[in-house]
N, C-alpha and C positions, 0 to 999 in steps of 0.2 A: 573472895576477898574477906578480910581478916574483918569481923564485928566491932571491936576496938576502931580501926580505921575508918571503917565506916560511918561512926559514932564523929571520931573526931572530923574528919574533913566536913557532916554537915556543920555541926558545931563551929568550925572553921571559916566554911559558906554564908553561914547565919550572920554569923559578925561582922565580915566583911561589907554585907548587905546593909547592916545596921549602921555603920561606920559610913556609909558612902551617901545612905539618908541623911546623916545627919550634917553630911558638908555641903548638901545640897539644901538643906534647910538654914544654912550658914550663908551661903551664896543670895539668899533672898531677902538677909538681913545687911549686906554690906554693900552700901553705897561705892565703893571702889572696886568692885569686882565687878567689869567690863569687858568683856572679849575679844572686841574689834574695837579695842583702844589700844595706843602705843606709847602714850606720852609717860613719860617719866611722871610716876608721881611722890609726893614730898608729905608723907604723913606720922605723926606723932606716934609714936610705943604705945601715947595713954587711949590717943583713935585705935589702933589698931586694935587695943585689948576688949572695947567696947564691942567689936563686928568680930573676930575672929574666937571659936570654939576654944577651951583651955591648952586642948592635945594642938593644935596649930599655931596657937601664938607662942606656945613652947619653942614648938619646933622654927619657925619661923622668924620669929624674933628675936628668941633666944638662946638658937641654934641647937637648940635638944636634937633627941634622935627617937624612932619609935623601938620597939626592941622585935628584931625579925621575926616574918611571920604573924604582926598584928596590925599590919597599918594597911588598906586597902588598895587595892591594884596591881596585887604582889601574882596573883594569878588570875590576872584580868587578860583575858586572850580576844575579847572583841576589837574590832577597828575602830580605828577613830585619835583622837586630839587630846591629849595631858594640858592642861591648863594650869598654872599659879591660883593655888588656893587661896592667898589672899587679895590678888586683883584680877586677875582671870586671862592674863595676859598669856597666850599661845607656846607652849612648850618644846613637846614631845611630837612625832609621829609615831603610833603604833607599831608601824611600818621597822621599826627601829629599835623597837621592843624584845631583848631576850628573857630568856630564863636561865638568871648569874646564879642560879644557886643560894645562895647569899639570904634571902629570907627579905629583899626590899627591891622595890620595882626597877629595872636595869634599861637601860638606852644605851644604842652606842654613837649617837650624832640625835645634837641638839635640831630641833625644829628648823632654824634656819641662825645665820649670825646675830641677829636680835636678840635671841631667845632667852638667851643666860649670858653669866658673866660667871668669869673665875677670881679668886683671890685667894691667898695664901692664907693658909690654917695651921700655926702652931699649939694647937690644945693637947691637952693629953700626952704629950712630950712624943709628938708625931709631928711630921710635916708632909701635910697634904693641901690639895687643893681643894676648898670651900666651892660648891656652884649656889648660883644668888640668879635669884629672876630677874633680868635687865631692867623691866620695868618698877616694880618696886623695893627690889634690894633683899626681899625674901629669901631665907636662909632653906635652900631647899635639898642639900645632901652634898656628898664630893665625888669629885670624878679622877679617875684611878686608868694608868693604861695597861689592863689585863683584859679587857676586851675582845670583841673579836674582830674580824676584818672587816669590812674596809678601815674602819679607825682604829683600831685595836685602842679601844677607848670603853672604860664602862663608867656609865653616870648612874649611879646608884642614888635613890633617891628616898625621900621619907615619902611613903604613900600619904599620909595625913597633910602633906606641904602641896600635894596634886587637886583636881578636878579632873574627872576624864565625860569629854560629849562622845559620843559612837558616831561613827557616820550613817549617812541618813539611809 
């Protein structure tokens, strides 16, 4: 294998590493991130800015994007459960998880019908579909149907807008 390659993918590994500490050191600071909670909850921009990281109330709040290839979970191949970064509200199943190419973490069926909500996104003189965490309205990427089967659905997603737990 190519030394350059080798270079970058640790380098690559590193950050991702770095990136996934630090939303887990975020997680410990926000009173609304609860996992085996369902209820709708109703919190301010100025709350949200206080508990959530810069890179997540970006994306999150203010519907930012990370730029492919830098946001964590993009090649995350363990099992386990995608969680809402800013409440912790049940996502993803790994189970469900491909590899789009694309340079940001790919689902093709959300969690279950709870899980997310869709709304219509005309930014960027595009019309697509925004996906939002049901439970707190968290801007967490859009979902597109180039997919593959069973839904031919992909939910492309900000790694920085996730939590991922592994199974036990």
């Amino acid at each position: 294998m190519n030394t350059k390659v080798i270079i970058f993918s640790a380098i690559l590994l590193v950050g991702c590493n770095m990136a996934i500490n630090a939303q887990q050191q975020d997680e410990k600071k926000n009173p609304y991130y609860k996992q085996n909670e369902n209820a709708k909850l109703s919190v301010s921009d100025a709350q949200w800015k206080k508990v959530l990281s810069p890179k997540a109330y970006d994306i999150m709040r203010e519907k930012g994007t990370e730029a492919p290839e830098t946001g964590p979970y993009v090649h995350n191949y363990k099992k386990g459960t995608y969680y809402c970064a800013s409440c912790g509200h049940a996502l993803f199943s790994s189970d469900t998880k491909f590899d789009s190419h694309t340079g940001w973490p790919s689902f093709y069926q959300a969690l279950n019908n709870g899980s997310v909500i869709e709304a219509k996104d005309n930014s960027l003189g595009m019309e697509r579909d925004e996906v939002l965490c049901a439970r707190c309205g968290g801007h967490l990427g859009h979902v597109f149907d180039d997919g593959p089967a069973p839904t031919h659905l992909r939910y492309c997603m900000n790694g920085y807008a996730l939590n991922f737990t592994p199974n036990p």
